[in-house]
C-alpha positions as CSV (number, residue, x, y, z in Angstrom):
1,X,-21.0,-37.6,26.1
2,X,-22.8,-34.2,26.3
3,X,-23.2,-32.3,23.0
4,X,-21.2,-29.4,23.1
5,X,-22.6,-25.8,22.6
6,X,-20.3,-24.3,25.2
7,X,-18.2,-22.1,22.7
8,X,-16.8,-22.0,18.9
9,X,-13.2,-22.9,19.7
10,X,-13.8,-25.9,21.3
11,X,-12.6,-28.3,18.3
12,X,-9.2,-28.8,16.4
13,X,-9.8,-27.2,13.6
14,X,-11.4,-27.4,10.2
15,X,-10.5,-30.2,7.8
16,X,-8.8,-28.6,5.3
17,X,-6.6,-26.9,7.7
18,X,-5.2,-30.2,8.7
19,X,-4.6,-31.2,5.4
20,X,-2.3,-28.3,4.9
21,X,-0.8,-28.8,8.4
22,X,-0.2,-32.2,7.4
23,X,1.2,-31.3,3.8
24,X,3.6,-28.8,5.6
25,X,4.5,-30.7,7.7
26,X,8.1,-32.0,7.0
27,X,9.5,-28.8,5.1
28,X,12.0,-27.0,7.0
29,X,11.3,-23.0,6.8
30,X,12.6,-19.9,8.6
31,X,10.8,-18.6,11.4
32,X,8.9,-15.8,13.0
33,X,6.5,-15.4,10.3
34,X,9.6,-14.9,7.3
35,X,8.4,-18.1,5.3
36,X,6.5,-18.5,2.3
37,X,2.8,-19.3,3.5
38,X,3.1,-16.2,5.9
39,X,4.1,-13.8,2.8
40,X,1.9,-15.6,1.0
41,X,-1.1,-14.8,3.9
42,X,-0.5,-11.9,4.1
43,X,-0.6,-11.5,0.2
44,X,-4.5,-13.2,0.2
45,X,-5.8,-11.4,3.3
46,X,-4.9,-7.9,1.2
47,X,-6.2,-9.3,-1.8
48,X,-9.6,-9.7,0.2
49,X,-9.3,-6.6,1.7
50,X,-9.3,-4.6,-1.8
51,X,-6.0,-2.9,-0.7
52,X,-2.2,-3.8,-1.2
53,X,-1.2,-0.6,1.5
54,X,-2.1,-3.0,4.9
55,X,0.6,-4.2,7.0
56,X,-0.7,-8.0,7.9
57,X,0.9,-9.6,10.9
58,X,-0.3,-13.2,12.4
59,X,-0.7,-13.4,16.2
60,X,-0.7,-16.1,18.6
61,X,-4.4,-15.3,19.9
62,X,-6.9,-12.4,20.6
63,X,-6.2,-11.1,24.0
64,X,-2.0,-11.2,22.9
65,X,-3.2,-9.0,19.4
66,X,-6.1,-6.4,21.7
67,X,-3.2,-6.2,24.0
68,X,-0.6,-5.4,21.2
69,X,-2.9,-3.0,19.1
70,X,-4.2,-1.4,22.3
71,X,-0.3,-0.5,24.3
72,X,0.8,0.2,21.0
73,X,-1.2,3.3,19.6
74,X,-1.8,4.5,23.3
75,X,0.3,7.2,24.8
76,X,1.5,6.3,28.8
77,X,-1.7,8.5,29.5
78,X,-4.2,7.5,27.3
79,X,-7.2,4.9,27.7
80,X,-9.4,3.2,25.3
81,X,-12.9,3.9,25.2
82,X,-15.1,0.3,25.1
83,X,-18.8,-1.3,25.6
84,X,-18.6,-1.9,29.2
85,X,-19.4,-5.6,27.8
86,X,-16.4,-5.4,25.8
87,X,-14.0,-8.0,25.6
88,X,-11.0,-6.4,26.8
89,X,-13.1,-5.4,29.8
90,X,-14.8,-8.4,31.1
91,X,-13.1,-11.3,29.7
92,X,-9.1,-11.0,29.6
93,X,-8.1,-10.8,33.0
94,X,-7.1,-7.1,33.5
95,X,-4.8,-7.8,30.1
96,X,-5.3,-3.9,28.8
97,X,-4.5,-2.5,32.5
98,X,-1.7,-4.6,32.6
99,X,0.0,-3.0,30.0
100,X,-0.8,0.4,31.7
101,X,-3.7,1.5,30.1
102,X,-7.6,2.2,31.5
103,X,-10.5,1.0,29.5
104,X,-12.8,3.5,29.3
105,X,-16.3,2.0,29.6
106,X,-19.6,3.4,28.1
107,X,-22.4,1.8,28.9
108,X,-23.9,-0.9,26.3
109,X,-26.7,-1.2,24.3
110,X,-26.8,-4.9,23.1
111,X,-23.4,-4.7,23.1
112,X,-22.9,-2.2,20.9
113,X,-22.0,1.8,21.6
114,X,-23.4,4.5,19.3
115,X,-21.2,7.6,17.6
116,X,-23.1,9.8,20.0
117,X,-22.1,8.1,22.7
118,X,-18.5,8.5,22.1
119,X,-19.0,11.9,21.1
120,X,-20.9,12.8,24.2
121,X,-17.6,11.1,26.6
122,X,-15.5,13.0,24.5
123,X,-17.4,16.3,25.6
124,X,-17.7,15.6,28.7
125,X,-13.8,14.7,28.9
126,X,-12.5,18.1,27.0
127,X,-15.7,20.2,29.0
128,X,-14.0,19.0,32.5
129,X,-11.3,21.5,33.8
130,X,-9.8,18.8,35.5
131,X,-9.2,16.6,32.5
132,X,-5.1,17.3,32.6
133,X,-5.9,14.8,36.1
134,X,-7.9,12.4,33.6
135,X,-7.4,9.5,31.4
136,X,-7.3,10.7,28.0
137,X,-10.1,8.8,25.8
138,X,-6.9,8.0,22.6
139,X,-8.8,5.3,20.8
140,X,-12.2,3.3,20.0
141,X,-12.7,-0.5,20.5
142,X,-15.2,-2.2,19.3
143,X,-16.3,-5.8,18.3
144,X,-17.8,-7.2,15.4
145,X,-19.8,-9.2,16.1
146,X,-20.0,-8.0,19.8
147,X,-20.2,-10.5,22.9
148,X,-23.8,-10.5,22.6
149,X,-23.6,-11.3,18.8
150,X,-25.1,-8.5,17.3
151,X,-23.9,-6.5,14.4
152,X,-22.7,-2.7,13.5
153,X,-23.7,-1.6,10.4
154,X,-21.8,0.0,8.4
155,X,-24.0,3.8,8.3
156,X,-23.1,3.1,12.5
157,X,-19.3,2.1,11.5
158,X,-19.2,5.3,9.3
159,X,-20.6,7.5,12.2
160,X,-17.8,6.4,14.5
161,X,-15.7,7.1,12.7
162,X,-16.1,10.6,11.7
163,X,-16.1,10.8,15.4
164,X,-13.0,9.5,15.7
165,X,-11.5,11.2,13.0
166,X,-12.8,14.7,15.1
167,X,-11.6,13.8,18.6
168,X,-8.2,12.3,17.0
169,X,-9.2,8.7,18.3
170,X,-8.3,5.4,16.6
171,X,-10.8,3.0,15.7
172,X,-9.6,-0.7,16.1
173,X,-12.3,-3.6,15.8
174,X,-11.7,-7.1,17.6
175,X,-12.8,-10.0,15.0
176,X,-12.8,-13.0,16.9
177,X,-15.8,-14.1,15.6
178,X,-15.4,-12.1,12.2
179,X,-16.1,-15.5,10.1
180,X,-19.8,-15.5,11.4
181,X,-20.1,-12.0,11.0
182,X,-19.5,-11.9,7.7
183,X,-21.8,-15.3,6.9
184,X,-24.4,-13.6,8.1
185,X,-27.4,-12.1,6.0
186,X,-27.5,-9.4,8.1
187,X,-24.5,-8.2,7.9
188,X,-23.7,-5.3,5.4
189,X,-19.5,-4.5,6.2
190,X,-17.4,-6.4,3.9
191,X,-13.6,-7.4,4.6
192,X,-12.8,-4.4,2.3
193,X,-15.2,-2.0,4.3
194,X,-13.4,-2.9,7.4
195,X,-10.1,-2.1,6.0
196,X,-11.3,1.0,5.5
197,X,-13.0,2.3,8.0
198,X,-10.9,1.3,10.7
199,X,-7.5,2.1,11.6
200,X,-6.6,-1.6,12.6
201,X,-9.1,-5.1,12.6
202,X,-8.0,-8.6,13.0
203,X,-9.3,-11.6,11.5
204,X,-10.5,-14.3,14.2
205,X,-9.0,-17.9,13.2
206,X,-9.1,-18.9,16.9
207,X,-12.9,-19.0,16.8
208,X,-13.5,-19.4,13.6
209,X,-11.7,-22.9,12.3
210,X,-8.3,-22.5,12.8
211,X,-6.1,-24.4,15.5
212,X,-5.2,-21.1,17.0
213,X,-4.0,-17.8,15.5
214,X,-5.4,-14.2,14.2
215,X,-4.6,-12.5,11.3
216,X,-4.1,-8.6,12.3
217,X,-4.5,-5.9,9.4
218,X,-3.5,-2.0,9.9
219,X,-3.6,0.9,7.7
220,X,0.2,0.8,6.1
221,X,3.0,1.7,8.7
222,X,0.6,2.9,11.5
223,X,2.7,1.3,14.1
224,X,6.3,1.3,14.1
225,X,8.5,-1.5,14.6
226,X,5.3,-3.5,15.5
227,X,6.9,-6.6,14.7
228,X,9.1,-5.7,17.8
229,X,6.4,-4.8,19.5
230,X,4.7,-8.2,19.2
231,X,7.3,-10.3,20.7
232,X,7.5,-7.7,23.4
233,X,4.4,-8.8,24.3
234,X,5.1,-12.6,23.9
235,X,2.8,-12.6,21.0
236,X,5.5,-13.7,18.1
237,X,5.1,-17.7,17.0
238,X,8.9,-18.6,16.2
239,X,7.1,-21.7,14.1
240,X,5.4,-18.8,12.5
241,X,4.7,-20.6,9.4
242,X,2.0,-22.8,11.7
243,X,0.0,-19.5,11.2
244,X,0.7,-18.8,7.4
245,X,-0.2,-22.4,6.5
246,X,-3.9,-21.9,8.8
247,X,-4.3,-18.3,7.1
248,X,-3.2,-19.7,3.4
249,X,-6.1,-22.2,3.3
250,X,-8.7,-19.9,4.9
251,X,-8.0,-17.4,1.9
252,X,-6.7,-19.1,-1.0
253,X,-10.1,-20.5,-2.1
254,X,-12.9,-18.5,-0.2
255,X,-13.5,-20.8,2.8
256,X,-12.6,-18.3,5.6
257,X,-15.7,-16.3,4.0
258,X,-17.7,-19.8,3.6
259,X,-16.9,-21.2,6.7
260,X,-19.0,-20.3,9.0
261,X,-22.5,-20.2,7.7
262,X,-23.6,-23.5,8.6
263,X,-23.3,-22.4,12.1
264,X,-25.1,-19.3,11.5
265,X,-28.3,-21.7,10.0
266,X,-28.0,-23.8,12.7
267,X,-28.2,-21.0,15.0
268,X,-31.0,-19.7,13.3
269,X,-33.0,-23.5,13.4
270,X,-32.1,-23.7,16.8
271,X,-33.5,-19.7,17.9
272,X,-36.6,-20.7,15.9
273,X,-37.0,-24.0,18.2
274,X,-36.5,-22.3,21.5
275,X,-39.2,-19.7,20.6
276,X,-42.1,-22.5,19.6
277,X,-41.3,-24.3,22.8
278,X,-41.8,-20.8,24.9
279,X,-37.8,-20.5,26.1
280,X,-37.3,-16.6,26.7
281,X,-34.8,-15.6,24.2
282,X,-32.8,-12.4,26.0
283,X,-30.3,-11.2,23.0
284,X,-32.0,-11.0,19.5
285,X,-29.0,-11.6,17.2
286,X,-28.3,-13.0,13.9
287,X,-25.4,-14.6,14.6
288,X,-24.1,-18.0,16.5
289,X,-24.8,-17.2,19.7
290,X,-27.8,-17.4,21.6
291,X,-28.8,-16.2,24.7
292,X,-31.7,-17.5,27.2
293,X,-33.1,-17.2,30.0
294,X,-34.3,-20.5,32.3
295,X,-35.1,-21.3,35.7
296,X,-31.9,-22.3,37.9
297,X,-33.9,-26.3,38.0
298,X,-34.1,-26.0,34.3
299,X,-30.7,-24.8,34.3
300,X,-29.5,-27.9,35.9
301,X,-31.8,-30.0,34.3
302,X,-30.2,-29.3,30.7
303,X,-26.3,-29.1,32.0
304,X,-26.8,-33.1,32.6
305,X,-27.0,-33.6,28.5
306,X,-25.7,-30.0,27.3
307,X,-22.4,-28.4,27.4
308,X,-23.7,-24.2,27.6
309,X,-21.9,-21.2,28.9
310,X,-23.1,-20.1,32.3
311,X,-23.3,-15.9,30.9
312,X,-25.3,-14.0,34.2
313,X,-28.0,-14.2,36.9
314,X,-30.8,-12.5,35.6
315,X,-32.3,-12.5,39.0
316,X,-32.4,-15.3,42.2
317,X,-34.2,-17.9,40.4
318,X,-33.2,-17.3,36.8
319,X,-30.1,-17.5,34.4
320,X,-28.8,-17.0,31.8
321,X,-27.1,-18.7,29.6
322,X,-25.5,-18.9,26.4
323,X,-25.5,-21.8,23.4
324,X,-23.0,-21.5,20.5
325,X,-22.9,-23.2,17.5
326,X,-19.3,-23.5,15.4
327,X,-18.0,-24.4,12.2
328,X,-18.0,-28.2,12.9
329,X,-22.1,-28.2,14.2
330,X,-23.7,-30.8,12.7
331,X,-27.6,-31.0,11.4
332,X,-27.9,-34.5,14.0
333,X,-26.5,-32.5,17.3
334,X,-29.2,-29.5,16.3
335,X,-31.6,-31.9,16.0
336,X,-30.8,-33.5,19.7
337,X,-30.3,-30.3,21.2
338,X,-33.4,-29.3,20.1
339,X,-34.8,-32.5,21.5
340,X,-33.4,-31.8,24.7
341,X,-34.6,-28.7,24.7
C-alpha cells in the first residue's frame, strides 16, 4: 500500500471522535442541529472564542458554508474580492457563481493579498465612471491558512480590516485547515482574535479530525434567518447532532487546539529532509503542506510508493507537487517517506 500524503481528510476521523459517535450512538434526539451536543457546541466554540454575542451554526462541509456565507451577505450585484488562488476560485467548481455572485480575484502573493491591495481594487472600482456597469467589490475572503499554507498575521488581519470597515466590505475567513493554523508556532491570531476581527470564520473539522462538518461563527445576528438560509442551500444535516457530538469533543477538553500539531512537526521533519537531500522546496510555509518541485521521471518515480497531490506544471519538464501531513501521521510513515524520498 502507498503511504498517503495526498490530503488531510483522507482518514475517518480522530479517535476520540469515534468514541463519542459511538457513546451517542443509540439516544434518540431531535434534529437539525436542536439537540443537546449542538447547543452544547455551540456553547464551547463561544467559550473559546472569548465572546457569548456569536451565532454558531454547524455545516455539512466547506464549499456548502463559503457558499452560504458568501450568497448570504452579498447583494444580487455584488462580488467578493479573493486571492486569485483562493479556494472559492479554483477549487469548488464555479460554487460562488452558481449562486450568482463574481469572485473578484487579485492577484496572490503566496497566497495571501495585502490591505493595499484591496484598497487599491476598491479605488480603482469607485475611480471608474463606469462602475454602475460593474461588479460591486461587497466583501473580503480570505483563508487562514491559505492553499499554499502560509499565514496572515494578525498586524495584516488588522490592516484589512480597517479597509473593510472604510469601503463597507465584510471580511469572512475560510478555516478548513484552522486546526494547523493555530498549532503552529508561527501563528500569532488566536480563536478569540478571529472572532473579532472578522465579520464571519468557520472552524474546519472536515480537514482537521472530524468525519465531516464545519463549525461557522458570525458576529451576533449578521444574517438573518440564516438557519433558513442554510437548508436553502442543502447545507442543513437533519441528523444534526452527528455534528454537535464531532464539535463537543474537539472543544470540551482542548483537543481541536491540540490536534493538529503532530502534523505540523512532521511537516516540519519532513521540509528539513527534502532540503538536505537538494529537493527544491517552492512554498516556504509553516504549516502541513509542502510544496516541491521535481522532474516529471522523478515525479513518476515517487507516485509508485507515494500518494501526493499533483498541484501545477512549473514548466515542460517539471512539477509540482504537493505532500500533506494530517492528524493521524505517524513518526514510522515520516520516516519511510523520507526514505523514499
Amino acid at each position: 500500500m502507498k503511504l498517503a500524503f495526498a490530503s488531510d481528510y483522507q482518514e475517518g476521523a480522530h479517535p476520540k471522535i469515534i468514541e463519542k459517535l459511538v457513546e451517542t450512538n443509540d439516544l434518540k434526539t431531535t434534529g437539525y442541529g436542536s439537540d443537546p451536543y449542538t447547543i452544547k457546541a455551540s456553547e464551547l466554540i463561544k467559550r473559546a472564542c472569548g465572546n457569548d454575542d456569536l451565532d454558531v451554526y454547524l455545516l455539512v462541509g466547506g464549499t456548502q458554508t463559503n457558499k452560504v456565507v458568501i450568497d448570504s451577505l452579498l447583494r444580487p450585484y455584488e462580488g467578493v474580492i479573493s486571492p486569485d488562488s483562493g479556494h472559492i476560485n479554483v477549487h469548488e467548481a464555479g460554487a460562488i457563481e452558481n449562486g450568482g455572485h463574481k469572485v473578484l480575484t487579485i492577484k496572490n502573493e503566496k497566497g495571501k493579498i495585502s490591505s493595499q491591495d484591496i484598497k487599491d481594487y476598491c479605488r480603482a472600482f469607485y475611480a471608474d465612471q463606469n462602475a454602475s456597469h460593474m461588479v460591486k467589490p461587497g466583501m473580503v475572503y480570505l483563508s487562514q491558512p491559505t492553499e499554499f499554507g502560509t499565514l496572515y498575521h494578525k498586524d495584516e488581519l488588522m490592516a484589512i480590516r480597517e479597509v473593510c470597515d472604510e469601503y463597507d466590505l465584510a471580511l469572512y475567513i475560510d478555516g478548513a485547515r484552522l486546526a494547523y493554523a493555530l498549532a503552529c508556532d508561527e501563528n500569532d491570531v488566536s480563536l478569540k482574535e478571529l472572532a473579532c476581527i472578522s465579520d464571519a470564520f468557520y472552524i474546519g473539522g472536515t480537514k482537521c479530525g472530524a468525519l465531516f462538518g464545519e463549525a461557522l461563527v458570525t458576529k451576533k445576528d449578521l444574517i438573518p434567518h440564516l438557519f433558513t438560509l442554510i437548508k436553502q442551500h442543502g447545507a442543513l444535516l437533519a441528523k444534526g447532532r452527528i455534528l454537535g457530538v464531532q464539535f463537543s469533543a474537539f472543544f470540551e477538553d482542548g483537543l481541536y487546539l491540540d490536534i493538529a500539531r503532530s502534523a505540523v512537526v512532521y511537516a516540519d521533519k519532513i521540509r528539513d529532509a527534502l532540503k538536505e537531500k537538494g529537493y527544491k522546496i517552492v512554498y516556504e510555509d509553516p504549516t502541513n503542506q509542502i510544496f516541491i518541485e521535481v522532474t516529471d521521471q522523478k515525479m513518476h518515480e515517487l507516485e509508485k510508493d507515494i500518494s501526493f497531490s499533483f498541484w501545477e506544471k512549473s514548466d515542460e519538464d517539471h512539477t509540482v507537487i504537493r505532500i500533506v501531513t494530517s492528524w493521524s501521521t505517524t513518526q514510522a510513515e515520516v520516516d519511510d517517506l523520507i526514505a523514499l524520498l
